[in-house]
DRENDO-1510 file (C-alpha; in Angstrom, 1 decimal, always signed):
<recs>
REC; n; res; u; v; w
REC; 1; UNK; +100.1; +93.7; +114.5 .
REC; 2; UNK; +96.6; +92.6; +114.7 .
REC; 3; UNK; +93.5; +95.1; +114.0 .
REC; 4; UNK; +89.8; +94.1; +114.5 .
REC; 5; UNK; +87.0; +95.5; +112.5 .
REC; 6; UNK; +83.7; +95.8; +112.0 .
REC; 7; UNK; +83.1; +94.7; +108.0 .
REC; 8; UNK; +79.5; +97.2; +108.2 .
REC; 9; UNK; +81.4; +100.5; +109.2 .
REC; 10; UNK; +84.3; +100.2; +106.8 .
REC; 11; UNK; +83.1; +97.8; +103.7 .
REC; 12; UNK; +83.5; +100.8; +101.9 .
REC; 13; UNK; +87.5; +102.1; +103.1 .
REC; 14; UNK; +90.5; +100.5; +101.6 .
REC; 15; UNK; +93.7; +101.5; +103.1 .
REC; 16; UNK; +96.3; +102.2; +100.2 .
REC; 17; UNK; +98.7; +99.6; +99.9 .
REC; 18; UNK; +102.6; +100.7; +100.3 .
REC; 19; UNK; +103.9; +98.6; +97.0 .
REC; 20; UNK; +101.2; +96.0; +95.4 .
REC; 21; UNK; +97.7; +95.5; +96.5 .
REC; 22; UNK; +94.6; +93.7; +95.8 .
REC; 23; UNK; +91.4; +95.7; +96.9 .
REC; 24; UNK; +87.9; +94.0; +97.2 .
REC; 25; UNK; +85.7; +93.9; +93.7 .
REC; 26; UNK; +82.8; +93.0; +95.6 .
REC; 27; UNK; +80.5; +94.6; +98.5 .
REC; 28; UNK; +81.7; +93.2; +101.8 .
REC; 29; UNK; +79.0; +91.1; +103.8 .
REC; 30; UNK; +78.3; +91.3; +107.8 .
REC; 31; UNK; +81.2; +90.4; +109.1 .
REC; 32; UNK; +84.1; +90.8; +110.9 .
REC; 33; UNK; +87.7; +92.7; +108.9 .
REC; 34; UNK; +91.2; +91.3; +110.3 .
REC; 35; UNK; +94.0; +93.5; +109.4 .
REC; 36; UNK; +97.4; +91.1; +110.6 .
REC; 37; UNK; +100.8; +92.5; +109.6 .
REC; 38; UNK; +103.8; +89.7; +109.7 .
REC; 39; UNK; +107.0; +89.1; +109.2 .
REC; 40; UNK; +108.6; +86.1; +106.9 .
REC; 41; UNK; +112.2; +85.4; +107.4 .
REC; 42; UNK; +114.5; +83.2; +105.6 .
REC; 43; UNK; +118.6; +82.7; +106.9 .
REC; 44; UNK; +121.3; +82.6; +104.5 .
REC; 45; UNK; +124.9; +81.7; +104.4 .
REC; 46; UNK; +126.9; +85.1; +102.7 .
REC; 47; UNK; +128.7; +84.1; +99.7 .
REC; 48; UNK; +130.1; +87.6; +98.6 .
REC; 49; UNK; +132.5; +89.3; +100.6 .
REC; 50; UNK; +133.4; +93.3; +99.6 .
REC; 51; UNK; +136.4; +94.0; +100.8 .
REC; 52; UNK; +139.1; +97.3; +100.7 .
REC; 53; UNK; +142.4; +97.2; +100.0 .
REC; 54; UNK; +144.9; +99.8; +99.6 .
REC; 55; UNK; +148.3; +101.4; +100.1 .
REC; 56; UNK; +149.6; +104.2; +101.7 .
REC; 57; UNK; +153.2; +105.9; +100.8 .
REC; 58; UNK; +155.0; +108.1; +102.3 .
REC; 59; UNK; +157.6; +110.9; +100.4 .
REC; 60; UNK; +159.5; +114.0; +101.0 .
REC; 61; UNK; +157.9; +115.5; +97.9 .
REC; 62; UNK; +154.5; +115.2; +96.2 .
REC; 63; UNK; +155.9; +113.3; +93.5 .
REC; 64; UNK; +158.0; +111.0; +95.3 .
REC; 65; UNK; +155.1; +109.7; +97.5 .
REC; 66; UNK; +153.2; +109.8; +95.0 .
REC; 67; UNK; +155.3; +107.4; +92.4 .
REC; 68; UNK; +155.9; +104.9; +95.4 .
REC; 69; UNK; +152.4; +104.8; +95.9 .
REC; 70; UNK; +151.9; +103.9; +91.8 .
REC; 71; UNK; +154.5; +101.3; +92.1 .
REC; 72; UNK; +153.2; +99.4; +95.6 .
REC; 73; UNK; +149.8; +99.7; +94.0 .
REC; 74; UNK; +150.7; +98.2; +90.9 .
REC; 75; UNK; +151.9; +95.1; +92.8 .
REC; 76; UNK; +148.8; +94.9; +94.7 .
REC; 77; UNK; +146.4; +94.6; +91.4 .
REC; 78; UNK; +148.7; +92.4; +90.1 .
REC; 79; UNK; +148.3; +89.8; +92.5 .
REC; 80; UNK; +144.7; +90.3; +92.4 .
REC; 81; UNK; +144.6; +89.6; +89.0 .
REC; 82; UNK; +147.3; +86.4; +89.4 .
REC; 83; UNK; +144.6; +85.5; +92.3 .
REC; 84; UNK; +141.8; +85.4; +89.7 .
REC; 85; UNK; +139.8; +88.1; +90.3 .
REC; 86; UNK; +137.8; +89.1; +87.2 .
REC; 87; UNK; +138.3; +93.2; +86.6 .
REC; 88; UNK; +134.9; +93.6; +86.7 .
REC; 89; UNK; +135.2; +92.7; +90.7 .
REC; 90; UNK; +137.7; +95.2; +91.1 .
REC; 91; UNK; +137.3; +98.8; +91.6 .
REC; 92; UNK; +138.6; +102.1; +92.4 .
REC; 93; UNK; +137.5; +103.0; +95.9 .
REC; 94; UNK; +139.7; +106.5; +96.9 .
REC; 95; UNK; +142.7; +108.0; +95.9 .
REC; 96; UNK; +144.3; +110.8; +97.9 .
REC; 97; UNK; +147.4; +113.3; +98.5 .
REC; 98; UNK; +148.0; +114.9; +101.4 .
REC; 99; UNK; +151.0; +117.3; +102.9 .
REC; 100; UNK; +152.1; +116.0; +106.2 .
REC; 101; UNK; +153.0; +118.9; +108.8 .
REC; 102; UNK; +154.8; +119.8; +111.7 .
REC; 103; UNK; +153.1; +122.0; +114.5 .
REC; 104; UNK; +155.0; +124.6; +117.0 .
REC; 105; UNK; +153.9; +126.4; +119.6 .
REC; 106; UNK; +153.3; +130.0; +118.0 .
REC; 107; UNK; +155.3; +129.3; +114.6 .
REC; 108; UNK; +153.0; +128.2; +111.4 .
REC; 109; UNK; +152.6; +124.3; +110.4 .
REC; 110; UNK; +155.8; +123.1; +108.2 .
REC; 111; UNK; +155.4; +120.5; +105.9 .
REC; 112; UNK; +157.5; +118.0; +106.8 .
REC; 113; UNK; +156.7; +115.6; +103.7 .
REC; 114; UNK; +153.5; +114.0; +101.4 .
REC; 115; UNK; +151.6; +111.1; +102.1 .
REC; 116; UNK; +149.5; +109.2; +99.4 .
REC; 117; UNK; +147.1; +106.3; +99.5 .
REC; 118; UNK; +145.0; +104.3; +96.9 .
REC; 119; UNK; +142.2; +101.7; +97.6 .
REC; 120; UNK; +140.7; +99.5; +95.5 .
REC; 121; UNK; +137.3; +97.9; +96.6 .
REC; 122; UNK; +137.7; +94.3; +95.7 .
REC; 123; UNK; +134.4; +91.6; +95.5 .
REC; 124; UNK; +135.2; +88.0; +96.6 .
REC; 125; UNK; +132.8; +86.1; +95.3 .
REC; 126; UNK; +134.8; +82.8; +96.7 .
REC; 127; UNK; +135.1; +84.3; +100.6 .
REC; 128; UNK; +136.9; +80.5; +101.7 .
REC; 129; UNK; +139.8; +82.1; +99.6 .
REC; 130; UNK; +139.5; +85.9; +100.4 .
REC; 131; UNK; +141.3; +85.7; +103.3 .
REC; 132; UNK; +144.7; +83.9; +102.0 .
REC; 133; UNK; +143.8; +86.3; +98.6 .
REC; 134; UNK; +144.3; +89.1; +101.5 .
REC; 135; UNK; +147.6; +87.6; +103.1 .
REC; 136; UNK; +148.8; +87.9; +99.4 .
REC; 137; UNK; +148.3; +91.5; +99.1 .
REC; 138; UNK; +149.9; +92.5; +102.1 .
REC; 139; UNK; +153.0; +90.7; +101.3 .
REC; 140; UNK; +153.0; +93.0; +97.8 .
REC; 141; UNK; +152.9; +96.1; +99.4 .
REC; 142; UNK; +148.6; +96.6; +100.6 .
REC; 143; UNK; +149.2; +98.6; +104.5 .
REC; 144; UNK; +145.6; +99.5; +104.1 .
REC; 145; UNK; +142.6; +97.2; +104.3 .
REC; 146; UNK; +138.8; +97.8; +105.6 .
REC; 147; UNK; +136.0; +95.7; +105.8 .
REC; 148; UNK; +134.5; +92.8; +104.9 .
REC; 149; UNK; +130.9; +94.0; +103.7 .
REC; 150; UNK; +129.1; +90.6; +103.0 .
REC; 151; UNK; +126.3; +90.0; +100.8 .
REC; 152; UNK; +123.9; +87.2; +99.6 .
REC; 153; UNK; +124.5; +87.0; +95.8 .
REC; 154; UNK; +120.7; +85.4; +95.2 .
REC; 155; UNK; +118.9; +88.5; +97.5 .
REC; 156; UNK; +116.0; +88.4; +95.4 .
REC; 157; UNK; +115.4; +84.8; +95.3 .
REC; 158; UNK; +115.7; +85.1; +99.2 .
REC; 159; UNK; +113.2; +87.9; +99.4 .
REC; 160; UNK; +110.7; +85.7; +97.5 .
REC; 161; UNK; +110.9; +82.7; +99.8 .
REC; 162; UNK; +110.1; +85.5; +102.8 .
REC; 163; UNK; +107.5; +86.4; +101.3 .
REC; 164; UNK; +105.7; +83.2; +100.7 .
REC; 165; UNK; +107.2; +82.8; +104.5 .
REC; 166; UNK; +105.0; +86.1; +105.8 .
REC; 167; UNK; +102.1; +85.4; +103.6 .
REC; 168; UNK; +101.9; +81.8; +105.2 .
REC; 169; UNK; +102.4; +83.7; +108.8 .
REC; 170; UNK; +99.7; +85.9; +108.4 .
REC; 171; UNK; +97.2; +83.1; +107.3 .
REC; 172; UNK; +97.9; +81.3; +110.3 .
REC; 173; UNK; +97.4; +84.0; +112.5 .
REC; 174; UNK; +94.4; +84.8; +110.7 .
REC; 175; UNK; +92.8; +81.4; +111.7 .
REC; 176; UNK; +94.1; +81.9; +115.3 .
REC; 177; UNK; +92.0; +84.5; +115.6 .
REC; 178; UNK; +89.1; +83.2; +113.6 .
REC; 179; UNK; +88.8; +80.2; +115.6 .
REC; 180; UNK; +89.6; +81.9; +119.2 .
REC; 181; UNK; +86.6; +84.2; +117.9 .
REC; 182; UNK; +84.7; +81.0; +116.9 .
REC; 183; UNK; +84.7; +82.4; +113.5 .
REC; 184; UNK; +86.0; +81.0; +110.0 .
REC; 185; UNK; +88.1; +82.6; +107.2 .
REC; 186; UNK; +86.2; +83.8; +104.6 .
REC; 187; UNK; +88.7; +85.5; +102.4 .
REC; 188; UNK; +91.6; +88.1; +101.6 .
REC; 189; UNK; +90.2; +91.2; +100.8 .
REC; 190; UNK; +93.4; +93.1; +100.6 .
REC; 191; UNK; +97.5; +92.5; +100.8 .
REC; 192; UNK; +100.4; +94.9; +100.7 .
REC; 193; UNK; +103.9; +94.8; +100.9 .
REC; 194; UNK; +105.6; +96.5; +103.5 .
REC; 195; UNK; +109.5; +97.6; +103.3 .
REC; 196; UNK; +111.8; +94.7; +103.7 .
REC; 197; UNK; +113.3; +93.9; +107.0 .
REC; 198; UNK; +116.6; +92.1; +105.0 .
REC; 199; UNK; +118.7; +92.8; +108.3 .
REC; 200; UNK; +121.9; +91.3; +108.3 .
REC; 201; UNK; +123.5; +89.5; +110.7 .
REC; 202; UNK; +126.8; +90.3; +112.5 .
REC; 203; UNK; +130.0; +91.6; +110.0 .
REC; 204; UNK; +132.5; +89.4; +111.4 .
REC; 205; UNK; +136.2; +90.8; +111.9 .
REC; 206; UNK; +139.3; +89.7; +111.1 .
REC; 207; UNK; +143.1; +89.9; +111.3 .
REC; 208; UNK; +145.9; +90.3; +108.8 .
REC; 209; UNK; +149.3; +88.6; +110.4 .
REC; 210; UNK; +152.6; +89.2; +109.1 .
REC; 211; UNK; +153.6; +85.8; +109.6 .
REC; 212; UNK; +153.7; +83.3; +106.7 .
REC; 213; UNK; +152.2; +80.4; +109.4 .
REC; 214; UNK; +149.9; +82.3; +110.0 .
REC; 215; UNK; +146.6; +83.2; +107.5 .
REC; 216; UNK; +143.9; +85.5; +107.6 .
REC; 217; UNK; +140.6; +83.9; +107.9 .
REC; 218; UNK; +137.0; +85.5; +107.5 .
REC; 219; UNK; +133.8; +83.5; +108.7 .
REC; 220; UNK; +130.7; +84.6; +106.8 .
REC; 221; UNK; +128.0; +83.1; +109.5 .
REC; 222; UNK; +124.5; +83.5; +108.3 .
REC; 223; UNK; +122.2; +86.4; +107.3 .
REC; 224; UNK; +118.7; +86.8; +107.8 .
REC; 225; UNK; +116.0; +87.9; +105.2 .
REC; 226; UNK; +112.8; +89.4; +105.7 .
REC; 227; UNK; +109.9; +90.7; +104.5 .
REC; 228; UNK; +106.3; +92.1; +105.7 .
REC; 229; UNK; +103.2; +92.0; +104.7 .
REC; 230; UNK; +99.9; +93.7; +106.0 .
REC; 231; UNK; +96.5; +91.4; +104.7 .
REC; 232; UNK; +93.1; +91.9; +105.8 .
REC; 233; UNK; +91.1; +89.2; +106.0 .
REC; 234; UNK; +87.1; +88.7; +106.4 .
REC; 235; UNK; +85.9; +86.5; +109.2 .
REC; 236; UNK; +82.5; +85.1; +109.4 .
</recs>
């Protein structure tokens, strides 16, 4: 966004910045205020992966479902501990127990049995191996698994390199407009930080097979960082 003004009506008005700022310390001279707002964006390759796992049981009593669920769940952390997964990356996501009915026209819902389910929100921090990691857990008894979520470890070192990447944008801009106006930069007289843009890009999908020849695979793609700035520049 590009804003034009005069520097003799508003020398004196200094929009409030929405996170850091730097305000004029001196009177503004005739001259022409350049407000440009832009966008620096960086791409990055995901190298975390959050992903659930879980298992659900099923049991004619409360107990019974939920026992088998303690004991397929068991196996499951054990291999993500065998896997290497620190216990620090591994945490409880939702445990649950439910009646399971039957329904009849006119007659009241009779339960028929119990159904329990636990999921544990696991954080690959190697996603090349999450997917045979995944394989692993299904063969141990996981019949429950949601995601991935994936993240940049380094985010604020890649928000840093967008903003150097914005700043640099709106400088350039700024002496588009200077010279279309036949005018020079003089100076910043004020920047602030807008809300990051840190969009990411598409969550890919996968597929857990049952067959040993076959493994699951997960493709992290690329993520893009960004960040905004507003600056306001005098022109003379």
């Amino acid at each position: 966004m590009i804003r034009l003004l005069s520097a003799a009506a508003l020398a004196a008005t200094v929009p409030l910045a929405a996170t850091a700022q730097t305000a004029p310390t001196a009177t503004i001279s005739e001259g022409t205020l350049l407000d440009v707002v832009a966008e620096g964006r960086v791409n990055r390759v995901p190298d975390i992966a959050v992903i659930r796992a879980g298992v659900v049981s099923q049991g004619a009593t409360a107990a019974e479902a939920l026992s088998a669920n303690a004991r397929q769940m068991a196996s499951v952390l054990t291999a993500l501990k065998a896997a290497g997964i620190a216990d620090r990356d591994i945490q409880t996501a939702t445990i649950s127990l439910s009646p399971q009915y039957r329904y009849a026209e006119n007659q009241p819902p009779v339960i028929t049995g119990y159904q329990a389910s636990n999921s544990v929100s696991v954080k690959f921090r190697d996603i090349a191996r999450s997917g045979t990691i995944l394989d692993t857990l299904v063969k141990q008894g996981a019949n429950q698994i949601d995601g991935p979520s994936l993240t940049i470890d380094a985010i604020d070192t890649a928000m840093d390199e967008a903003r150097v990447d914005a700043v640099k944008r709106a400088r350039a801009r700024a002496a588009l407009y200077a010279g279309a106006l036949g005018m020079k930069v003089d100076r910043i007289l004020m920047v602030s930080e807008g809300s990051d843009g840190g969009a990411p890009g598409p969550v890919p999908g996968y597929m857990v097979r049952a067959e040993a020849k076959d493994t699951t695979q997960i493709a992290p793609g690329e993520q893009q960082v960004s960040a905004n700035v507003r600056v306001r520049f005098l022109l003379k």
